[in-house]
Each structure stands twice: as C-alpha cells, then as structure tokens.
C-alpha angles and dihedrals in degrees: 000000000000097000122091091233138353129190110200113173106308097345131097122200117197116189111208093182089064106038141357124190112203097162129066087235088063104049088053089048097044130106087245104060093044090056090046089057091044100062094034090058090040077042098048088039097067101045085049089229120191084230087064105041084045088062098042097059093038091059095036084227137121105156101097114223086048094053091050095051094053084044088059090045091049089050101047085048097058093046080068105033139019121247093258099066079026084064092033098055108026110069080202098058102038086117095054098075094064092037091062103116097055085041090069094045087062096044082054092056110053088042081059099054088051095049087053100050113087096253115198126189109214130184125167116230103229131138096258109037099190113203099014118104116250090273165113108281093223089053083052092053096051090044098053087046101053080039087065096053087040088066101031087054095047092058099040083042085049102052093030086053086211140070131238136252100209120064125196123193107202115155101263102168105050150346109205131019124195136186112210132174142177098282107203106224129144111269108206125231106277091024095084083112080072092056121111092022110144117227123220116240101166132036120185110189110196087216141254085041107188112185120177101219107190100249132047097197154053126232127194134341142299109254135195116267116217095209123049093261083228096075095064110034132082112234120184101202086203090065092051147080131182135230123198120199130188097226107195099306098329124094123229134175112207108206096205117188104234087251085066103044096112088079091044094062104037079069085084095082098040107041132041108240104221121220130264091258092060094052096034102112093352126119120211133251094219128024123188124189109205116195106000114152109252107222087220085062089231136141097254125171121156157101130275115185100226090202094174086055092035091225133119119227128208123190123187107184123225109266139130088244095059085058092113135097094222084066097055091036092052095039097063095038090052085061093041090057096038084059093046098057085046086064094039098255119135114236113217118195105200128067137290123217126174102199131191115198127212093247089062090265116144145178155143112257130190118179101194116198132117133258116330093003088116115266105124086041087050095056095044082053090060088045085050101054085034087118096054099040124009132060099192143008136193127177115208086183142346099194124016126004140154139254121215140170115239128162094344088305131111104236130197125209133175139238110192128049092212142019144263106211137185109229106199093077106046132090117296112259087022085125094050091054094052093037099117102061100016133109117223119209126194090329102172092055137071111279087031102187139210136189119206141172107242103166150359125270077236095062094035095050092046101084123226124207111244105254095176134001129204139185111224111235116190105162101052110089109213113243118227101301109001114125134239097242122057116176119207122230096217139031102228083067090042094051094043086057099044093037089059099049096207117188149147111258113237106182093278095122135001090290128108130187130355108001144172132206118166120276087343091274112101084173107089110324084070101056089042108041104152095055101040080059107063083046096061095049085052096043098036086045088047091058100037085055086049098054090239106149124243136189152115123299105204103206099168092208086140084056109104103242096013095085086113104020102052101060089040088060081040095055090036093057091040094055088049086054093047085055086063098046115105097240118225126253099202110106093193083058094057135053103247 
C-alpha cells in the first residue's frame, strides 16, 4: 500500500509508514479525516439526515470540499477553545454557541460512522520507515488510538462547556493493526501478477473484533477450474495483502483483496502464521487468490491443480456473494485435502478430542459429520460437563483434520489452530466466556459466527493414534433408553454410514432438511471419489484390524428442542464408553 490512507466501502486503511499523525493537529489536517468527512456528508445526504441539513445551514455552506474545510476549521477551533469564546470572538461562528446541541449530535454522528467503519494500522517493516516515530509499532498503535478519543472528547467537551462523569473506553483509533513486509519467495513463471504483494507478519486484534460481512452462508461447492485463474483475472498488487498460514504441515500463502480483508485477518485465529524464515525462499504448497476481478465479469470461485509447479491454486471472485468467511475457510482446507489424497492421507471433516477422565480413563476421539451435525457442539458439551467428568481435554481439530498410517497405527493430525463456530447452538453465554480473544461475525443474525483459538500448532502437528471413531447423527431422535453411541461390528456397515453423509441441515448453508454430501466431507473427498474411496477401504480396514471401535454419535442436534440437550445425552453416553475402553499406557501416544 503506497498511499497514506484509503477508504474502500466499509474499510480504512491507515498507512503508518507514510504518515503518522501523533497530534491532534495532525490528525485534522490529515488526508484521512477529510475523507472521513467526505463520505459521512455524501453518506448523511442521501439519507437526508437532520445532522446534515443542520451543517449545512450552520456553515452557510453546500459545495463539498468547502463544507468540509470550514468543518476542519470549526473542529481545530474548538480543541483550543469552547463554543461559547468560539461564538464571542469568530464573526463566522456567532451562531454556533446556541446551536450547540445539534452541533454535538453532529459531531456523534460522524464519530459513529468512524467507529463503524473497519479501521487497520499498517506499517511496512523496511529498513528506512519514513513518516512513522522511533518506535514499537504496538506502542504506535495505543498511542494513535488514545490519540482519536483524545481528539473526539476535547470537541464534544468543548460544545457541551462541561466534562463527563462518566468515561467509556471503546476502541475509537483502530481495530486491527498489522506489520507487513517484501517476503522473498520464488515466484513461478505465469504468477508476476503476485509480485510486490506485501505479506503480513504481524496481526494486533483489538478484541472482541466484531465485523458484519455481507453474507452468513455458504452455497455449493469448489470445483475444479480447467485454465490457471491467473491467467484471467486483474490483480492491483497495491489493493492486496498476503497471509500466510502454516496449514497442518503445508505451507500456503492467501493473496485477499483489501474489501475483503475482513476475512484476511480473521486467519489469524484459525491458522498459525509461520515466520519469515519459514517463507524466505520457499514456495508454497497451496495459493489462493480471495477477491481478484475475473476479466469474464463472472462469479468464479474455484481450484486448478498446477502439477509442473506442484502447487495447488484456489480462486474466490469479487463479488458480494463471496463476502463471507466459510468461503475463505473452506477454500484453504479443500486444497489442503486435495493435497493430502494426493499424498494418500485421508482427510476427515469432524473433530478430534483426546479426553482424560477423572477416573484415569483416557482416548482419541474423532466425531466425523459435515457442517451443523454436532461436532463442535459436541465438543463444547464435553467442555461444559468438564467439572463433573473429565480431568483433562485436548482438541487436535474442530473442523477438518487428516488420517495417516504410521507404525501400524491410524494417526490424526489437525489442520487449524482455532475454530469457526456457530453460535446459535452453543451454550448460552459461550460468547461471553471467549470475548477477549474472539472474533465475532454477523451476531445478531441467523448463523451468527465466531472464530476462536482452541489449541496450539504444537498440539494440532503431534499426531495422536484414533482411539475411537464416530460418525456424527443429527436427524435420528433417541427412543426411551437407547443410548447416544452404537459400534458397528463391521466396516462394511461403518463405511456405508460415514461414505453417505447423511445430516440434518441447520442453516449452515444453503441447505435445508434432510441432506447428503459424500463422506461428509464436500472439501476436498467430494471433488476426488474415486480416490477417497480407495482410501476409506484401506483406513477403515486398517482400524477394524486393529481392533479400534467404530460406530454412529447421535447427537439430535437436528431434533427441534434437543439443540442442547442432544449433545449433552451424546457427551454423557460417550464418557461412559470411554470408562470400557482399555487406556493406553503409552505416554508417547498420549498428550501428557
């Protein structure tokens, strides 16, 4: 980003490396506050506000650019002075003293719109940062934004002649802050576009961080694109940032448009972002490219397999449509998958637990099903009845993670450090537990999200052996004594129930009712068939022989009333399960 500030839809950008504003002078005078202006007043025009027609009168002024100049003058007058000696000594402003009140509404409202707008600190990491202070960026960061309510509390003090008593400290200078800096990485032949793009080293969320993307759900799948996307879509390097993300032990670099870097940034807490020595000369395994303009003007979103570069390449389109963060989530664990059964690892969509009861009891548990089956509510249940039964818990994945065979044994292994969970199916006051470091998506809709760290890229990359394997069932209601686990006594029954994927829909998608996706998995299994296939028969045949139990977790979270219930009967029944299982001894097969 080579520009001082850029306001694109509902995003700031605030480049610290060209300029830094650290008095309240500077901030008036600054590029940033006259654009804010600018799109409040186009903003409050259109909506024919009171607020605006209010200015407008009280600076006998409608031309734009000049209404905001005298704006700017009003506002650096009253850091110094209150409206009162502002009315006495300025012929311009005499009206200003018994228009006060309105005066402050308008000031409220334009800090409003600020405070609404998703605001990012940037600063490049280079040898000479012209325009940024001698010092920590963080520091930078807190000072700018104390600087903003600085500002913001001077003027309202100012009009209103007196001081609160009251004193709120909402985060009123920026959300997010990021460090990024020139990776060196081999860019292949027919990937320049990609050149110049800055990666992100650092992230700072001023938690909670709650964005509104336009969309709450996902729709389709990702299908296989005949031609490299590059090749036919326009990319201006100075309008995007990369993440990279370490994603289980491969390695990928996610190119987001800045209108879409909502979903950039809420990566970081979901996947571990590796250091530059880690990057430095390294191309990745998987590339996605988020919010490019395809030169068809279609709605694209996609995967090529770029054999001669051994990479694989995902491309989401901009459109309004793609403004949602199951699309870049999904996006980056369907190539992860499609690499994986290349390699002949089995991907498994569902959640991995290992559990210690209280009574010594121990195990491995994966609980496959796709989205809104009850997985992740399975696992919050066990988190909720942690005092009564369990000693101690661990999750390895809560979303998507991978089968191999390692020494005879059936191994899982994660993918994400963190989790995207649904929130209306959880606990109530979940959210408030995991406010401080959570990110909040959309949560006064339907399909209300939340993105939380659950574990540690050391705990996810380890590799624990499968101790016990469930399919999640959330359409079958359990009769008067039945319990919540079965175990099937072969595989062939086993596979037929994990390959159809059967679930109740739960708004999730764009699904509703009674629904299939193969093997439960449409990330990856369900664009490669044939060869997930042969991967089951050898993995299923692999734990049967091995005398590792599996079976079907009804969880009846598709059962109106049951939303809470369900999982809770579910966690209950597994624990007692758990009880009967021989535990391992082996301390290097368990997390200590």
């Amino acid at each position: 980003m080579k520009k001082e500030w850029a306001l694109s839809k509902n995003k700031v950008l605030i480049n610290f490396s060209q300029r830094y504003c650290d008095t309240e002078e500077k901030v008036l005078n600054s590029e940033g506050f006259r654009s804010v202006l600018d799109h409040y007043l186009r903003y409050a025009e259109k909506r024919e506000s009171r607020s605006y027609r209010f200015i407008v009168d009280l600076m006998e002024e409608k031309d734009c650019d000049r209404l905001i100049a005298r704006i700017t003058q009003l506002c650096k007058l009253l850091i110094v002075m209150d409206v009162k000696e502002l009315s006495s000594g300025f012929e311009e402003y005499k009206n200003v003293y018994k228009n006060r009140e309105p005066l402050r509404k308008f000031v409220e409202e334009v800090y409003t719109y600020w405070r609404n707008l998703e605001r990012y600190a940037i600063i490049h990491d280079t040898k000479i940062t012209e325009g940024f202070l001698n010092t920590s960026f963080m520091e930078a960061k807190d000072k700018f934004d104390k600087l903003m309510i600085t500002v913001y509390r001077k003027i309202t003090n100012n009009i209103s002649m007196s001081e609160p008593t009251v004193y709120r400290q909402v985060p009123a200078g920026s959300n997010v802050g990021m460090i990024v800096y020139d990776a060196i990485w081999p860019i292949p032949m027919g990937y320049e576009i990609l050149d110049g793009i800055p990666f992100i080293k650092e992230i700072i969320l001023q938690s909670p961080y709650i964005t509104y993307p336009k969309k709450n759900k996902r729709d389709g799948y990702f299908e296989e694109l005949e031609l490299n996307p590059l090749r036919r879509c326009g990319i201006n390097a100075d309008r995007f940032f990369c993440y990279p993300a370490k994603v289980g032990n491969l390695l990928a670099y996610i190119f987001v448009e800045r209108d879409f870097l909502t979903h950039g940034v809420s990566l970081a807490n979901l996947f571990e972002l590796p250091s530059d020595l880690e990057i430095s000369g390294r191309k990745p395994d998987l590339l996605v490219i988020f919010g490019a303009e395809d030169h068809r003007g279609e709605e694209v979103s996609g995967f090529y397999e770029d054999d001669e570069n051994e990479m694989i390449v995902g491309y989401v389109s901009a459109d309004e449509k793609h403004d949602y963060f199951g699309y870049m989530k999904k996006m980056v664990l369907t190539l992860n998958n499609l690499y994986n059964i290349r390699k002949g690892y089995l991907p498994i969509h569902g959640a991995m637990v290992h559990i210690e009861l209280k009574d010594g009891s121990k195990a491995n548990v994966v609980i496959v099903g796709d989205s809104g089956a009850g997985k992740s509510e399975s696992i919050e249940a066990f988190r909720a009845l942690a005092n009564e039964y369990i000693s101690d818990m661990t999750i390895v994945f809560d979303d998507m993670g991978t089968f191999k065979l390692e020494n005879n044994l059936v191994k899982g292994y994660g993918t994400e450090i963190g989790a995207f969970v649904r929130l209306d199916d959880l606990e109530a006051g979940y959210a408030f537990k995991e406010l401080d470091r959570s990110i909040f998506m959309n949560p006064d809709r339907i399909n209300a999200r939340l993105i939380t760290p659950v574990a540690t890229y050391d705990e996810i990359s380890k590799g624990l052996p499968i101790d016990l394997l469930l399919y999640a069932n959330n359409y079958d209601e359990l009769k008067d004594g039945e319990h919540a686990v079965e175990i099937y006594e072969n595989s062939t029954d086993a596979k037929d129930l994990f390959v159809a994927g059967m679930r109740m829909a739960k708004g999730t998608t764009t699904e509703n009712g009674l629904s299939t996706s193969f093997f439960a998995n449409p990330f990856g299994p369900h664009q490669r068939k044939e060869e997930t296939l042969e991967l089951i028969d050898e993995y299923f045949d692999k734990l049967y022989e091995i005398d590792v139990p599996v079976g079907v977790l009804k969880t009846q979270l598709g059962i109106e009333g049951m939303e809470k219930e369900g999982p809770r009967k579910a966690a209950i029944d597994l624990f007692q399960l758990i009880k009967k299982l021989k535990s391992s001894g082996d301390e290097n097969e368990n997390i200590e």
